[in-house]
Each structure stands twice: as C-alpha cells, then as structure tokens.
C-alpha positions in Angstrom: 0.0 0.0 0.0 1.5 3.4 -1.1 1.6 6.0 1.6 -0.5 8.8 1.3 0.7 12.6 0.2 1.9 14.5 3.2 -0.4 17.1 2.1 -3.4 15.0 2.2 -2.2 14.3 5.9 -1.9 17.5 6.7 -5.4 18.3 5.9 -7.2 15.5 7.3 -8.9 15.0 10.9 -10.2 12.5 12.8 -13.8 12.8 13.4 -14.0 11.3 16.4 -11.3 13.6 18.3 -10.7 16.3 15.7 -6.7 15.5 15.7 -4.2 14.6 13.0 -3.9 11.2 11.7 -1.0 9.3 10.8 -0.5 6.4 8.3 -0.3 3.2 9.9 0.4 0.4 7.0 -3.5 0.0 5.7 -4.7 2.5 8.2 -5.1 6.2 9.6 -4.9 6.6 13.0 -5.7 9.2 15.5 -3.0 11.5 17.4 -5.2 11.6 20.4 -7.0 9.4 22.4 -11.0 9.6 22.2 -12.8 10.1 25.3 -13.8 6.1 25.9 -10.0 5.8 25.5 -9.5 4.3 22.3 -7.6 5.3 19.6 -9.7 5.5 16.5 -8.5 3.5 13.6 -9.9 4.1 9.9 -9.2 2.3 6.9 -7.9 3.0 3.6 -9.5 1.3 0.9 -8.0 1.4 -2.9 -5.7 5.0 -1.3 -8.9 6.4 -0.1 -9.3 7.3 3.7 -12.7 6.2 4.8 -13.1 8.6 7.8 -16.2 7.4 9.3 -16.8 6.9 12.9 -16.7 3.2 13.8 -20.2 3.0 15.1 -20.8 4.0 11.7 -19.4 1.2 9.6 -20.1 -1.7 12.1 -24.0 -0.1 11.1 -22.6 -0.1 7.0 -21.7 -4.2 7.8 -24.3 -5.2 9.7 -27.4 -6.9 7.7 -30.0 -4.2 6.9 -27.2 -1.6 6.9 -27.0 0.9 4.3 -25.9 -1.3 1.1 -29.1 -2.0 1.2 -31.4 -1.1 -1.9 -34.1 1.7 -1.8 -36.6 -0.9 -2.8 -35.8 -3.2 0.0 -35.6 -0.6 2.4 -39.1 0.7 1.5 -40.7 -3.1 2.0 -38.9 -2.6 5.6 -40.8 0.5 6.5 
C-alpha cells in the first residue's frame, strides 16, 4: 500500500477527536485518544481514507445496513 501525500495528511482530521492522523500500514490513525480511550482506527481502501466513525461502519456491515437497496428498504418501513 503506497503511503499517502503529506499534504493529504496535513489536511485530514479525525472525526472522532478532531486530531491529526498518521499512516499506519493499511490505516489512519488518531493523534489523540477519544474520550472512551480508544484510539480510533480508519481504513484505507484502494488509497482512499474512509473517515467514518466506527459506530458507523459496524452499522454499513451489519445486515439491513445501508448497502441495502431503496426498494428493499421501503418493503422494511
């Protein structure tokens, strides 16, 4: 996996803690400890940081999650 620019880096936040994030290997990870004490982890997939909360993609994976079509998620409702 190529690093990413430095000046992609430089731009980019966590959303979690609202620090920097460093390139670990496959992953960006926070500068700062969120308040449950974790440091949040987010992947890059094919070079592109996906900066979303981790509540929010165990909800993405989990059956009924937003991959979901419109259709079936109307028949839900």
């Amino acid at each position: 996996m190529p690093n990413l620019s430095p000046s992609l880096l430089a731009v980019l936040r966590c959303p979690v803690t609202g620090s920097a994030l460093v390139q670990d290997g496959d992953s960006l990870v926070a500068t700062t400890r969120a308040k449950d004490g974790t440091t949040p982890r987010y992947a890059i997939e094919d070079g592109i940081p996906v900066l979303l909360a981790p509540e929010h993609t165990q909800a993405m994976a989990a059956p009924g999650g937003q991959h979901e079509s419109s259709t079936a998620q109307e028949q839900h409702a």
